[in-house]
C-alpha distance (Angstrom), angle and dihedral (degrees) to the residues before:
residue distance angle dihedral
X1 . . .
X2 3.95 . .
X3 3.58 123.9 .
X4 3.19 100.3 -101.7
X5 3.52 101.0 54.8
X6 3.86 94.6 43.0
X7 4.46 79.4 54.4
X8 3.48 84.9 64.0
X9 3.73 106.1 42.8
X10 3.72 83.9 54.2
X11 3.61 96.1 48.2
X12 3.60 99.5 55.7
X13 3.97 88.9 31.0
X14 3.90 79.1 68.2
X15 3.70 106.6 42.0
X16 3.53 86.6 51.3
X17 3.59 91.7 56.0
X18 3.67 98.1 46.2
X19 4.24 90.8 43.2
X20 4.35 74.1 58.4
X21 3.60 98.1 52.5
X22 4.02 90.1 37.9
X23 3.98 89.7 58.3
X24 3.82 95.5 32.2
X25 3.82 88.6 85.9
X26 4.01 90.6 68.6
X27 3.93 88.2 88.0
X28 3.87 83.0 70.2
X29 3.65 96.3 41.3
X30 3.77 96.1 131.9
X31 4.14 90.5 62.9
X32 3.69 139.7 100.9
X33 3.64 94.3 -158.1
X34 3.69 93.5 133.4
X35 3.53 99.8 49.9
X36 3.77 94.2 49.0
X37 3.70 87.5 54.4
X38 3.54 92.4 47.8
X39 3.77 93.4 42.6
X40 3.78 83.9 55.7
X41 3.87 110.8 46.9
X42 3.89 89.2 42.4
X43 4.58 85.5 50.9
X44 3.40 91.8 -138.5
X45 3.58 90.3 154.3
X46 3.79 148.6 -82.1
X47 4.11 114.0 0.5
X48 3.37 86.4 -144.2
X49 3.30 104.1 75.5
X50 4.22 85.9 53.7
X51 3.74 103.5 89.1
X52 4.09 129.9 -133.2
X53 3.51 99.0 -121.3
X54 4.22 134.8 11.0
X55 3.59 116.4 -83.4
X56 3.55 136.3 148.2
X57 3.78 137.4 -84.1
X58 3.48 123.5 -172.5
X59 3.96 97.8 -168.4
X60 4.23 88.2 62.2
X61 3.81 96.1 125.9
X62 3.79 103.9 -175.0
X63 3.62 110.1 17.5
X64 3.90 92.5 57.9
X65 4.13 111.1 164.9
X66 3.89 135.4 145.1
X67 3.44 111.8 -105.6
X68 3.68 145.4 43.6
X69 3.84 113.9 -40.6
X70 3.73 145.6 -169.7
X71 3.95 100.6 -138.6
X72 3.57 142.3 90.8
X73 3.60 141.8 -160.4
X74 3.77 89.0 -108.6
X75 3.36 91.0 42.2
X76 4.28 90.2 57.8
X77 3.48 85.8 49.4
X78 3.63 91.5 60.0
X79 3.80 93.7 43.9
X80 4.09 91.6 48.6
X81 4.48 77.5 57.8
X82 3.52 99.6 49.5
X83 3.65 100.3 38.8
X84 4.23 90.6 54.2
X85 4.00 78.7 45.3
X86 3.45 99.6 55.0
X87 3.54 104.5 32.2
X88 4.22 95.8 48.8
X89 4.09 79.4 48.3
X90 4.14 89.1 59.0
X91 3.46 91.4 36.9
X92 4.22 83.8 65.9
X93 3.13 96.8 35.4
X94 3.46 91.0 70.9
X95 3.76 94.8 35.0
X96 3.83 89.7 54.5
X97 3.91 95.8 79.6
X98 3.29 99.5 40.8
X99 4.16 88.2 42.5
X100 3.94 92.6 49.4
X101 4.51 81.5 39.0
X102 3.93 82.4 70.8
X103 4.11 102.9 30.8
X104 3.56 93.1 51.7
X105 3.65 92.9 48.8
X106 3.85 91.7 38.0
X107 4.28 80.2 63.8
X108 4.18 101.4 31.8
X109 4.03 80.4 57.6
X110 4.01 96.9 42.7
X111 3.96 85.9 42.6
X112 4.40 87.8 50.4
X113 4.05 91.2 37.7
X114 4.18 84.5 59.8
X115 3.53 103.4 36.6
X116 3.77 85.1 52.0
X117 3.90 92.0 44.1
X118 3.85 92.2 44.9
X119 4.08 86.9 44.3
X120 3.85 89.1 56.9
X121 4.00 98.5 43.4
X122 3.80 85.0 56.1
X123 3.88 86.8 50.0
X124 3.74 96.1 48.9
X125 3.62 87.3 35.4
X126 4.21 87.1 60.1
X127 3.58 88.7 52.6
X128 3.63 93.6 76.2
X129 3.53 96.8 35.2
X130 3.28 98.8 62.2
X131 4.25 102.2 14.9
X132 4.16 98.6 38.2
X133 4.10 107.1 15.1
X134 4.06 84.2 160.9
X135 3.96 79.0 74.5
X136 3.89 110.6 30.7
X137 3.78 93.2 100.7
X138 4.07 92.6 38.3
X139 4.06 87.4 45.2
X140 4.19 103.8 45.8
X141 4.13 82.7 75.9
X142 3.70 97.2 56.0
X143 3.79 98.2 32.9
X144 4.09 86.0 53.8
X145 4.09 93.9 52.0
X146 3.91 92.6 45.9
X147 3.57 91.6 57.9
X148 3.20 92.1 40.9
X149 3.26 102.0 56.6
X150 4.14 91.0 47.0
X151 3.91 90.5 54.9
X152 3.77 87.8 57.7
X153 3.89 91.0 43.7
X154 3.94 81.0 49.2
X155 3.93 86.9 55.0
X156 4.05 97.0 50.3
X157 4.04 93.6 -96.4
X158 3.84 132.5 158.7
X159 3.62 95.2 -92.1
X160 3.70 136.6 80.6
X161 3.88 134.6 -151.4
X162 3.81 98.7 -108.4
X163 3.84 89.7 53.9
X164 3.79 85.2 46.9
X165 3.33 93.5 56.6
X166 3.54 103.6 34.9
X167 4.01 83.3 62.9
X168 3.74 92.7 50.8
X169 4.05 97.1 56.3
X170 3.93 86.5 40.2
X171 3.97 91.1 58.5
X172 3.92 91.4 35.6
X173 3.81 97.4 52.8
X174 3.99 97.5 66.4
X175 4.15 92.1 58.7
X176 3.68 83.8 34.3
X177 3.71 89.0 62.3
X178 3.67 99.1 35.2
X179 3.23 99.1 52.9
X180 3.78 119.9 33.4
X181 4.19 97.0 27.3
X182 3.21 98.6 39.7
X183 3.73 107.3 17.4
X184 3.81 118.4 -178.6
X185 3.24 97.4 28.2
X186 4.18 116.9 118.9
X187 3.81 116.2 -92.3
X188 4.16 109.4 -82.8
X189 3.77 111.7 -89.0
X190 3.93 107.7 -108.6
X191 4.19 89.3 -98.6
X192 3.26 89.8 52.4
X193 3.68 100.3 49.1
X194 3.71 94.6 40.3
X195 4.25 79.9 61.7
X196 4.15 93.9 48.0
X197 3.92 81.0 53.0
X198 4.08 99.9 43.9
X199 3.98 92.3 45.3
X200 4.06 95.7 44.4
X201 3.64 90.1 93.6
X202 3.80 96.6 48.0
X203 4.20 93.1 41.6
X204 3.73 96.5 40.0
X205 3.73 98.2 -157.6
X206 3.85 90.8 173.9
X207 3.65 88.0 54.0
X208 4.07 115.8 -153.0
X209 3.83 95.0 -26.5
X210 3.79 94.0 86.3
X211 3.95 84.7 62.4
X212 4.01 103.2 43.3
X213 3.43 80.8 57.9
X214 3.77 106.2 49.6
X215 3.82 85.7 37.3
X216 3.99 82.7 48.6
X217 4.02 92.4 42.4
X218 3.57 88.5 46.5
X219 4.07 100.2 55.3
X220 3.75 93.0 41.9
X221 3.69 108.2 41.3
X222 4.27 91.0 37.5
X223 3.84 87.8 78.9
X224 4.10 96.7 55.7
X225 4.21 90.9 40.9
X226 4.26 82.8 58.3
X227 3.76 94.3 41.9
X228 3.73 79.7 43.1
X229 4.09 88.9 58.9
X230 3.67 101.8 32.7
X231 3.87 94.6 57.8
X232 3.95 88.7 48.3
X233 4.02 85.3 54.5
X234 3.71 93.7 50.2
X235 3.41 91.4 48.2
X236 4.27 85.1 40.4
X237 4.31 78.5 56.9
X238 3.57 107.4 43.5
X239 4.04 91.3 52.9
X240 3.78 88.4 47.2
X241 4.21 93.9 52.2
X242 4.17 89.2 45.1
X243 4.41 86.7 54.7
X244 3.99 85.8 38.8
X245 4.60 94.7 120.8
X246 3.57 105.8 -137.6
X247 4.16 112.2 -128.9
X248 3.69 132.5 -99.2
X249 3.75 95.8 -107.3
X250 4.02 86.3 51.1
X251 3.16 93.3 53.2
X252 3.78 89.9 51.2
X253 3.32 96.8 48.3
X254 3.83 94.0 48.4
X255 3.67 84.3 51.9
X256 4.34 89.6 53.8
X257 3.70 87.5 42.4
X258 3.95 101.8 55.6
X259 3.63 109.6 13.8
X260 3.30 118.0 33.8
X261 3.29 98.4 74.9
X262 3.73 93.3 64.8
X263 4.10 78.2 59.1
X264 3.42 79.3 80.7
X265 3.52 104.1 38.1
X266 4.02 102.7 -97.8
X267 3.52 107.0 125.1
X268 3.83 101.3 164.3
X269 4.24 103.2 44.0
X270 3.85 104.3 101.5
X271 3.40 123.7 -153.6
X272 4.60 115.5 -81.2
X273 4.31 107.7 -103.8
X274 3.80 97.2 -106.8
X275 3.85 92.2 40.6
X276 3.88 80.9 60.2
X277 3.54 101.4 47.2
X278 3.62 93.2 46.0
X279 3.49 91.5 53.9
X280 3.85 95.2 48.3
X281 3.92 95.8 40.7
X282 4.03 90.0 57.2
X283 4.25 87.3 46.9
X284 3.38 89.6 45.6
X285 3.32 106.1 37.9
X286 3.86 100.9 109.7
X287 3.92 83.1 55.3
X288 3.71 88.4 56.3
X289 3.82 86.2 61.3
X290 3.58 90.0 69.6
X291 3.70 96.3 68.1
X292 3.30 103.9 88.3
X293 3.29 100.2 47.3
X294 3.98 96.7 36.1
X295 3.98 85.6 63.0
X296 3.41 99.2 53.6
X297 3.58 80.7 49.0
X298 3.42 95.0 63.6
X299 3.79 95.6 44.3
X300 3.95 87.2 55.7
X301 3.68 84.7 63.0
X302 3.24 93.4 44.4
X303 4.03 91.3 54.7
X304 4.21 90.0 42.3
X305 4.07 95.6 46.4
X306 4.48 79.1 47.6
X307 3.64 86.6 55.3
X308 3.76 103.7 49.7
X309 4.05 83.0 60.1
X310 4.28 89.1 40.6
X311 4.11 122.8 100.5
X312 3.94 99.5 -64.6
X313 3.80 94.4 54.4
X314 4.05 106.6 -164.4
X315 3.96 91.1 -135.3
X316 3.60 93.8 52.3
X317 3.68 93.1 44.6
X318 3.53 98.6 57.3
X319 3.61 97.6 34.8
X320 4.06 77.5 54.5
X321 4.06 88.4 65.5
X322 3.55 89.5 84.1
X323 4.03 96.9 52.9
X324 4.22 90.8 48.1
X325 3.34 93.5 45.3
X326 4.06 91.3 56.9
X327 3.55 93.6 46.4
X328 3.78 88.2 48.4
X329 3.93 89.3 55.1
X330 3.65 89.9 46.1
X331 3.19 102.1 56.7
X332 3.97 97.7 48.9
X333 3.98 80.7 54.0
X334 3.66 87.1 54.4
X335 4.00 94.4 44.8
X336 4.06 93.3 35.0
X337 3.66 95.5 124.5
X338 4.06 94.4 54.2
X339 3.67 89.6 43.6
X340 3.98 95.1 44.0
X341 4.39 87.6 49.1
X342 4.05 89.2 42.6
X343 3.88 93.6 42.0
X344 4.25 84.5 49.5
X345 3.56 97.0 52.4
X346 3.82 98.2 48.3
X347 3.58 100.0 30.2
X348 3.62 101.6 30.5
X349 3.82 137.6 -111.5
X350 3.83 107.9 -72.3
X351 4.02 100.3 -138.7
X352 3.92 95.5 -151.3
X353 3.73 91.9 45.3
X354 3.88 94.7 56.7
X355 3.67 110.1 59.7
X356 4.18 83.8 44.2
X357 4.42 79.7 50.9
X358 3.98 89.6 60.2
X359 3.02 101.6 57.9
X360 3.67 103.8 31.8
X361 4.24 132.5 54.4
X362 3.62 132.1 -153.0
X363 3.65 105.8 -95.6
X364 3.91 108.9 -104.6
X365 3.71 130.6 -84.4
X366 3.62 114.3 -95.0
X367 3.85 130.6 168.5
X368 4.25 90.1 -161.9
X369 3.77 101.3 136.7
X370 3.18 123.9 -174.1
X371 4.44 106.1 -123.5
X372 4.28 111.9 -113.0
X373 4.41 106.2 -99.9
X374 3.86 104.5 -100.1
X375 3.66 78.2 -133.4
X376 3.24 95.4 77.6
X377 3.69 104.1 42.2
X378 4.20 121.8 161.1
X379 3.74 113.6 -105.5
X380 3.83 84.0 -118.1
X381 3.94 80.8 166.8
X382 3.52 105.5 60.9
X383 3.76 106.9 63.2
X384 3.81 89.0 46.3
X385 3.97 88.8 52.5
X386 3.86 87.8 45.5
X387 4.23 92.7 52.0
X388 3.57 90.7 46.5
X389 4.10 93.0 48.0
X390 3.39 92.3 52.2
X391 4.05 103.5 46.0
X392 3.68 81.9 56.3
X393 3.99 92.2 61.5
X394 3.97 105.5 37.9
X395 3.55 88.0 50.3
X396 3.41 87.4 67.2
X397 3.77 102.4 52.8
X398 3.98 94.1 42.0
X399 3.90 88.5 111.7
X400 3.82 93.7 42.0
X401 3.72 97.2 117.4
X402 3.68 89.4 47.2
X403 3.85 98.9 52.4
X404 3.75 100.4 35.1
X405 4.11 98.8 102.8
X406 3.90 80.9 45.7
X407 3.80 85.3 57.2
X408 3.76 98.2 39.6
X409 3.66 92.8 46.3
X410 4.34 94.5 53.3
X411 4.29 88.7 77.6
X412 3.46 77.8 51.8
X413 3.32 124.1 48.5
X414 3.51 136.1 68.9
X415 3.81 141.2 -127.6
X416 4.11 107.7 -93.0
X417 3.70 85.0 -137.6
X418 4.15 93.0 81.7
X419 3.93 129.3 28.7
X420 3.58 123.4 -62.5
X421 3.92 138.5 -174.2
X422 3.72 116.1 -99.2
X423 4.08 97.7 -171.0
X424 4.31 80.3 -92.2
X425 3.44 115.1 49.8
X426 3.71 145.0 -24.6
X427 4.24 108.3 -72.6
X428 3.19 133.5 165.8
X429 3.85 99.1 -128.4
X430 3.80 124.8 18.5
X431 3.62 109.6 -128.4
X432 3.80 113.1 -178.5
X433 4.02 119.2 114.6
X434 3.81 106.4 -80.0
X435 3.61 111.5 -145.9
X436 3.83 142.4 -158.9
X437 3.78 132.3 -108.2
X438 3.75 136.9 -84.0
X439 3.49 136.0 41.3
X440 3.30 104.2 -52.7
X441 3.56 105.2 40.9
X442 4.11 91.9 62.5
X443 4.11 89.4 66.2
X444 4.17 77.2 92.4
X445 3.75 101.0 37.4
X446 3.77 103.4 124.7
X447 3.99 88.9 -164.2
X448 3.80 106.3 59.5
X449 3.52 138.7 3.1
X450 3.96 124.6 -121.1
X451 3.17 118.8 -160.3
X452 3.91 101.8 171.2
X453 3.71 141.9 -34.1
X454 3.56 122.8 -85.5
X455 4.26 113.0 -86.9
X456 4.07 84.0 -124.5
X457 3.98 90.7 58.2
X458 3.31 89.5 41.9
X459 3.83 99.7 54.8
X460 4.02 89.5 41.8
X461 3.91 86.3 51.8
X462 3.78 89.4 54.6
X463 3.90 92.6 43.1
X464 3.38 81.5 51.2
X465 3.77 100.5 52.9
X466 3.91 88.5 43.4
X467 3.80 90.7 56.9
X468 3.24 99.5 50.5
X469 3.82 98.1 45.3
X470 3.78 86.9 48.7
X471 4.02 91.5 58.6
X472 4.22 85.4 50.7
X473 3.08 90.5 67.0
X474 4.17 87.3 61.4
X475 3.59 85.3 88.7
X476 3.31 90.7 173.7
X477 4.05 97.9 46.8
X478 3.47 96.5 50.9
X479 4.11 90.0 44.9
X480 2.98 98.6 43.9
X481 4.11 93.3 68.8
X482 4.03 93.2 39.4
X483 3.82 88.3 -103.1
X484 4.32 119.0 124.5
X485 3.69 108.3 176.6
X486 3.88 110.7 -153.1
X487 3.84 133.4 -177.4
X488 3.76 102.4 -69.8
X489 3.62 96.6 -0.6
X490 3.80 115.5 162.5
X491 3.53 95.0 -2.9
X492 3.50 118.6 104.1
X493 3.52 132.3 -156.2
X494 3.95 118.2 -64.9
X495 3.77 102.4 178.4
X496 4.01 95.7 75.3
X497 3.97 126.3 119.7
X498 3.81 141.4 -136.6
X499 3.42 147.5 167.9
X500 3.84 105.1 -143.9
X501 3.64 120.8 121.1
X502 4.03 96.7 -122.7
X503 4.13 92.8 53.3
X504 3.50 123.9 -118.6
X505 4.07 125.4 -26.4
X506 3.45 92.7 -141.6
X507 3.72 99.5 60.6
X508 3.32 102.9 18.8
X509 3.60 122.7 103.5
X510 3.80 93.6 -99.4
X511 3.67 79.4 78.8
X512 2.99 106.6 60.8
X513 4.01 97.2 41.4
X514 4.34 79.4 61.6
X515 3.60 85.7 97.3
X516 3.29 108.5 24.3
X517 3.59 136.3 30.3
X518 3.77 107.3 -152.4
X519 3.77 137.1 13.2
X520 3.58 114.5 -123.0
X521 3.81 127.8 -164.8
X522 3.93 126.1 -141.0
X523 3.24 108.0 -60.0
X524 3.40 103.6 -175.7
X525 3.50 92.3 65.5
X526 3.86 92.4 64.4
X527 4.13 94.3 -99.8
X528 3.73 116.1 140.1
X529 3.78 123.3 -121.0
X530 3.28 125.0 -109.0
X531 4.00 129.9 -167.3
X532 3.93 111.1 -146.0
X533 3.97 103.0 -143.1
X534 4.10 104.9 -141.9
X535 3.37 131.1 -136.6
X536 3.63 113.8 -62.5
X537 3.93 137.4 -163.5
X538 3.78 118.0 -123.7
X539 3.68 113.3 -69.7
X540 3.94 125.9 -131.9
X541 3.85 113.6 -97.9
X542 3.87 112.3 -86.6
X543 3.59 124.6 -92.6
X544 3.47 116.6 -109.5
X545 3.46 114.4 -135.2
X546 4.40 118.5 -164.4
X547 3.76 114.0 -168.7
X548 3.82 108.3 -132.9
X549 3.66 128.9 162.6
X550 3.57 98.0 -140.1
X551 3.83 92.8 49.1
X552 3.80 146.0 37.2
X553 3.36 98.8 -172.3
X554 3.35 123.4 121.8
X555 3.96 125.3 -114.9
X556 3.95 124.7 -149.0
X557 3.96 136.7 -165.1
X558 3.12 106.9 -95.4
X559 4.10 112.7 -122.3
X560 3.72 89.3 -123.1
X561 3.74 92.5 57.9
X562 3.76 91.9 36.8
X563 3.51 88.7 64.4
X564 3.26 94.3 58.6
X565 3.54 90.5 57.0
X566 3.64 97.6 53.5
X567 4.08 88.1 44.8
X568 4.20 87.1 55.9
X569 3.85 100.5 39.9
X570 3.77 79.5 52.7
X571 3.25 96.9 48.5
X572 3.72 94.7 50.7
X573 3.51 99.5 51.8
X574 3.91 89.9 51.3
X575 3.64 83.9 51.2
X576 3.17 98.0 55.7
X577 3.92 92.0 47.6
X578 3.43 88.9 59.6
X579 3.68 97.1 46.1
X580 3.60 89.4 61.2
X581 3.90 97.2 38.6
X582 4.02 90.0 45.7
C-alpha cells in the first residue's frame, strides 16, 4: 500500500473515531456535567446551585431559550459576577504595561532630574571651594535652598525658578558683602543683614546676571516641570479607566456573550468576531471617548520629551549655575565701591567695619576659575537615552483606547472558518451590522444599548482635554520639537459604521499595528516583551506536507475530501448540541 493511500485510510480511520467519541456522550444526554465543570474551574460560585440534569426555569432573565436548560436564576447571578470580574481584570491587564510604561518613566526621569540637580549643586558648590573659600561655609546654605527649590519646580511644585533664584542672590549677597568688600570686618549684625537682603533687588549688586539666569533657568527647566505633570496625569487617567464600573446592560450582554451558551450545555463554542466587538465597543464605549484626547496626549509628550533635547538644554542650564553665579560675584567685585557707598547710606555705616575698611581693599577682580574634575563629569548621556527610550514606547500605545475591545475580544473570538456563537445560536458566520467605537457609533449596535458614558470617563475626558490645551499654550515646548497640536489633530474620526465581519479599519487594531508591529513593555525594568498578534482574516487550509524519499513535493487535501471534513466537524458539533438539548 503506498503512502499516500495508507495517509488516507488513517485520516478517515481517525475522524471516524473522533465523530464516535463526539456522539458517545448522547447516552448521558440528560446531564449538566459540563457546565458544572465549567462552573467550577472558572469559581463562579457554589456547584450547587448548577443542577444534575436540564430542566426549565421560568425566572432565567437573560439567557431566555426554548427548551430544556442547565441554568438558574442564581446561577445568572453568578455569571453577571464573574463576567464584570473577569472582564475589568483584562481590561488591566492590558492597561498595566502601558500604566507601569508611564510610572516607571515618571521615576527614571525624577531619579535623572536629581542626580543632575545634585551633580550641579556639587559643581556650584566647588566654585567656592576652590574660587571664593572666604565664602564656602557662608555659601553651602544658599547653594542647598536654590537647588532645592529647582528639584521641586522639577517635580510640578508651588514654586518657580525666578523666585528660586531671586532667594539664592538675596541669601548670597550678605557674605558676599562681608567678606570680599569689606573683608575683615565682623559678620553683619542680624538687622543689618536682614537690610543687605531687603535692598538687593533695588541695588542690584549682581547686576543683570541674576536675570539671564532665571530667564535661562526658566526656559530650560519649564520643559521637565510639564513632562513632570503630564506623566502624573496619565498615570491620574489610567487608574481612573481601571475603577471605570461597567453598566447593567454590559454586564448583561457579557453575560449573553460568554455564558449562556453553557445554559445549554456548550461549553467550548466561543462567541463569532463581530459579535465580540460589538459587544465590547458598546461596554467600552465611554473608554472610546478618550481617544481623541488620549492622542493628543501622547503628541504633547512627544513635543515636551523634543524640548528637553531643544536650545535651552536642562543639563546645560543647570550645570550653567555655576558660570552665572561667578560672573555675578565678579562683577560686585568690580562695582564694590558703588555698592559699599549705596549699601552705607541705606543700611548705615557699620562703625567696627570702617576703621578695618581704611586700611584694607577688596581683593581684586579676577575671572581665574578653577576648570570642573573630569572625574566628576554629568551623565549628560543618560537623560537623552531615557527621552529617546521612552518616545519609542508611548508611540505605540497612542491608539490604546481605540483598539482595546479589539484586544479584549482576540481571547475571545474565533476563526470565521468554523461555527461561532452569535448571542442566539450556533452559526457559522455572524451577520449583524458591526459597528465602530464611541458614543455615537453604538446608536446602531444591535447588541447593547448605550445610553451615555460613565460621569467618571467623562470628567477624565475633560481633564484630559484641559491638559492638553494647557500644554498648547507652551508655544515654545510644543515648537520647539516640530510638533503643533490642534483641535482634533491626528485623531480621526471614531463615530463611523460598517458592516464587515472584522469591525472597522480605522479603529481596529490593524490600525494601530500601521506603525508598529508589536507592543513592547519596559524593558528596562526587567519585564518581558510581548508581541500582541492583531486581528486576522481566515487563513487558507494548511499544507500538508508527506515525507517520502523519492519526493519532496508537497501533498494537499484534496477539496473533495475537505468537504467532507467540514460536513463531519459540523455534524459533530450539532450532535453534540443535541445531545445536550435531548
Amino acid at each position: 500500500m503506498s503512502q499516500a493511500r495508507l495517509l488516507r485510510v488513517h485520516f478517515w480511520s481517525a475522524l471516524v473515531a473522533t465523530a464516535l467519541l463526539l456522539v458517545a456522550p448522547c447516552v448521558k444526554a440528560h446531564s449538566c456535567h459540563e457546565v458544572k465543570t465549567a462552573f467550577q474551574l472558572r469559581h463562579i460560585g457554589p456547584l450547587k446551585w448548577v443542577p444534575e440534569a436540564p430542566g426549565t426555569d421560568a425566572d432565567l432573565q437573560i439567557c431566555k431559550h426554548q427548551g430544556p436548560t442547565c441554568c438558574t436564576r442564581k446561577m445568572e447571578e453568578s455569571y453577571q459576577a464573574a463576567v464584570r470580574r473577569e472582564t475589568l481584570q483584562n481590561i488591566r491587564s492590558y492597561s498595566f504595561e502601558l500604566k507601569y510604561l508611564i510610572m516607571g518613566h515618571a521615576t527614571s526621569f525624577q531619579d535623572t532630574f536629581q542626580s543632575l540637580v545634585s551633580f550641579a549643586m556639587n559643581h556650584t558648590l566647588a566654585l567656592f571651594d576652590t574660587a571664593y573659600q572666604p565664602l564656602a561655609q557662608d555659601a553651602r546654605p544658599p547653594v542647598a535652598g536654590l537647588f532645592g527649590d529647582l528639584a521641586l519646580f522639577l517635580q510640578g511644585g508651588a514654586v518657580t525658578a525666578e523666585g528660586a533664584v531671586a532667594r539664592f542672590f538675596d541669601e548670597l549677597f550678605p557674605p558676599v558683602y562681608g567678606r570680599l568688600l569689606t573683608p575683615g570686618s565682623p559678620p553683619p549684625v542680624a538687622q543689618r543683614a536682614e537690610c543687605l537682603r531687603a535692598t538687593r533687588r533695588d541695588l542690584s549688586p549682581f547686576g543683570p546676571h541674576p536675570q539671564a539666569l532665571a530667564a535661562e533657568l526658566e526656559r530650560a527647566l519649564r520643559a521637565g516641570r510639564a513632562l513632570s505633570r503630564a506623566l502624573a496625569a496619565g498615570t491620574e487617567a489610567l487608574n481612573a479607566t481601571e475603577s471605570a464600573p461597567l453598566s447593567r446592560e454590559c454586564g448583561r450582554a457579557l453575560v449573553r456573550m460568554q455564558y449562556c451558551p453553557h445554559c445549554r450545555g456548550l461549553t467550548l463554542v466561543r462567541p463569532c468576531a463581530g459579535y465580540c466587538l460589538n459587544v465590547m465597543r458598546g461596554c467600552l464605549a465611554g473608554l472610546s471617548e478618550l481617544d481623541a484626547p488620549w492622542r493628543r496626549y501622547v503628541a504633547v509628550l512627544e513635543g515636551l520629551t523634543g524640548a528637553l533635547a531643544g536650545a535651552h538644554d536642562l543639563e546645560l542650564a543647570l550645570l550653567g549655575i555655576r558660570d552665572q553665579v561667578n560672573e555675578a560675584i565678579l562683577y560686585t567685585q568690580l562695582h564694590g565701591p558703588r555698592i559699599s557707598a549705596t549699601v552705607d547710606k541705606v543700611c548705615g555705616q557699620n562703625s567696627e567695619a570702617s576703621s578695618a575698611a581704611s586700611t584694607s581693599q577688596p581683593p581684586p577682580a579676577t575671572s581665574s576659575l578653577p576648570p570642573p574634575n573630569p572625574r566628576h563629569e554629568a551623565p549628560l548621556d543618560r537623560l537623552a537615552h531615557l527621552k529617546r527610550e521612552f518616545m519609542s514606547y508611548i508611540q505605540r500605545y497612542r491608539t490604546f483606547f481605540a483598539t482595546l475591545p479589539e484586544m479584549l475580544c482576540e481571547t475571545e473570538m474565533v476563526d470565521e472558518f468554523w461555527t461561532c456563537w452569535n448571542g442566539e445560536e450556533v452559526v457559522e458566520s455572524y451577520s449583524g451590522r458591526v459597528v465602530g467605537s464611541g458614543l455615537q457609533a453604538q446608536k446602531l449596535n444591535p447588541e447593547i444599548k448605550v445610553r451615555s458614558a460613565d460621569p467618571v470617563l467623562l470628567e477624565l475626558k475633560e481633564k484630559l482635554e484641559l491638559f492638553n490645551q494647557e500644554m498648547v499654550g507652551e508655544a515654545t515646548l510644543v515648537r520647539s520639537s516640530g510638533v503643533w497640536l490642534e483641535a482634533g489633530s491626528g485623531v480621526p474620526d471614531a463615530s463611523g459604521e460598517c458592516d464587515d465581519e472584522d469591525g472597522c479599519q480605522g479603529s481596529g487594531f490593524n490600525a494601530a499595528a500601521e506603525d508598529e508591529d508589536d507592543i513592547d513593555t519596559f524593558h528596562s525594568k526587567g519585564t518581558s516583551r510581548r508581541k500582541d498578534p492583531p486581528l486576522e482574516s481566515p487563513r487558507r487550509p494548511p499544507t500538508v506536507r508527506i515525507p517520502s524519499g523519492n519526493s519532496d513535493a508537497p501533498h494537499t487535501i484534496a477539496p473533495t475530501s475537505m468537504l467532507l471534513l467540514l460536513a463531519a466537524t459540523l455534524f459533530m458539533l450539532v450532535s453534540q448540541m443535541q445531545c445536550h438539548l435531548l
